[in-house]
C-alpha positions, 0 to 999 in steps of 0.5 A: 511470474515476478510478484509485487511485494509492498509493505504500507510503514505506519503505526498500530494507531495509525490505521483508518479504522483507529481514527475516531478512538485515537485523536492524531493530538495524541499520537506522539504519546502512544506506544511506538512499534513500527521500528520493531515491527518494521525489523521483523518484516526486514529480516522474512525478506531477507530470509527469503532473498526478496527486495520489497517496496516500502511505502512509508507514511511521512510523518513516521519517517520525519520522527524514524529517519533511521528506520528508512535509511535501513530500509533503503539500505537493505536493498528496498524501495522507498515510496510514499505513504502520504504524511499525515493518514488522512484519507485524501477524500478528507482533504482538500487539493491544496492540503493533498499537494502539501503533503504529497510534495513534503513527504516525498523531498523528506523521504528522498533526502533521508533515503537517498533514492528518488520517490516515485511511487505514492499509495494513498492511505486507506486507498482513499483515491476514488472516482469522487477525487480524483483530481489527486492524480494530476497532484502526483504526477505533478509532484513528481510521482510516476506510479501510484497504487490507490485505486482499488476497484472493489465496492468497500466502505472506505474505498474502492472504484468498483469496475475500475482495471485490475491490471496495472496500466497507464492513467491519463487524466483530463488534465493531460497528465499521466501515471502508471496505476498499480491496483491492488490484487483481485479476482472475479468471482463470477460478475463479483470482483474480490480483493485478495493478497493484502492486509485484512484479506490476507489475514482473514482468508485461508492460506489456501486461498491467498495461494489459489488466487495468485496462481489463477492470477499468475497462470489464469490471467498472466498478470502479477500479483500485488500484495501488501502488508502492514508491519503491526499486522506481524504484532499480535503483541500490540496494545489494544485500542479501545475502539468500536468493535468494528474497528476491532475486528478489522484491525486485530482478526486473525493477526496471529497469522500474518507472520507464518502465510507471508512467510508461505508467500514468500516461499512459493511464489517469485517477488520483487519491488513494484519498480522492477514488476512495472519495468517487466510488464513494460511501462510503454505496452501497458493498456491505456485508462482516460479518467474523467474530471472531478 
């Protein structure tokens, strides 16, 4: 079965967990790594004969036009990661669009490839905003990959379809919505494939849940990663040991289970996964008003 490989494009400071350690006033005096970072996860993908989906914050594109046009010129696809990191819980409806609509003309006039997938930062859409939907698909998005059903402290709509299927909002509008990989466990849903999970989970683990997704449940995997994740190198934040655990756990094996991944298991864009699925048979999800 045909996998999503996904690779969320933001610096080491950048991350959720950083917000209240790293003022975003000071982001232009860090240290900057995502260009090489970004490199190294080119070239295990190329290693490997994989075509990925980047989704590439706005405001590292707007400062790297370089680094997406290598990536699109690699074969990749390129999507939105948003502008700012801001989670989109923390903004309001006007501030969202302005964003979603800047970083989506940037990162088509820089790449050359039309836009059309969005995942929010921190998967922050959650069924308390979820007027964000009608935004995208408004600005012209028509996939989205923030509605990560899982109960988390930042994010996540527990009970919500792990299948990708097709939103329709009660405004009338529609997108294609691609959730995040998870597995039942009993009546518990757990997230599996991607960052933090994939970092702190065994390799046997991350192997065992995408088979039971691919041969169990007939249903592709998702999985993503972020380019400082391959970067146990980086500087350290001097952040509350929470963020630090989340943020630096395990990081020294990234590099060798997506290497893993990437050898036992078939991948491709998140383009090319919804068009095999068939964006026209997909189950259809009605989300209420917010």
């Amino acid at each position: 079965m045909l996998n999503a490989m996904t690779v969320d494009v933001e610096e080491h400071f950048q991350v959720s967990a950083f917000d209240a350690a790293v003022s975003r006033e000071d982001w232009g005096s860090m240290p900057s790594r995502v260009r090489v970072n970004t490199e190294r996860v080119l070239d295990l993908l190329d290693e490997a004969g994989v075509r990925a989906t980047f989704f590439v914050l706005g405001w590292v594109a707007e400062r790297k036009p370089d680094l997406v046009r290598a990536i699109a010129g690699r074969g990749h696809e390129i999507a939105s990661h948003g502008y700012s990191h801001r989670r989109v819980y923390q903004q309001r409806p006007d501030e969202f669009r302005n964003e979603a609509v800047r970083s989506r003309k940037f990162l088509q006039d820089v790449s050359g490839q039309p836009v059309t997938g969005y995942r929010a930062a921190s998967f922050s859409i959650g069924s308390g905003n979820l007027w964000a939907l009608d935004i995208l698909a408004d600005a012209g998005f028509s996939y989205d990959s923030s509605l990560f059903p899982v109960v988390h402290d930042l994010y996540g709509i527990p009970g919500a379809p792990r299948r990708i299927h097709r939103l329709r909002t009660a405004a009338g509008r529609e997108l294609i919505e691609v959730p995040p990989s998870t597995v039942r466990l009993g009546f518990a849903t757990a997230a599996v494939a991607g960052g933090g999970y994939l970092r702190i989970l065994p390799a046997v683990v991350t192997r065992w849940a995408i088979r039971r997704l691919n041969r169990g449940e007939r249903m592709p995997a998702v999985v993503y990663v972020h380019p400082w994740e391959l970067d146990p190198d980086q500087p350290r934040i001097p952040a509350p040991l929470k963020s630090r655990l989340r943020h630096y756990s395990r990081i020294r094996t990234t590099e060798g289970k997506l290497r893993d991944l990437l050898r036992r298991f078939r991948f491709a864009t998140l383009s090319e996964v919804i068009a095999r699925e068939g964006a026209s048979a997909l189950p259809v999800h009605r989300v209420a008003a917010t």
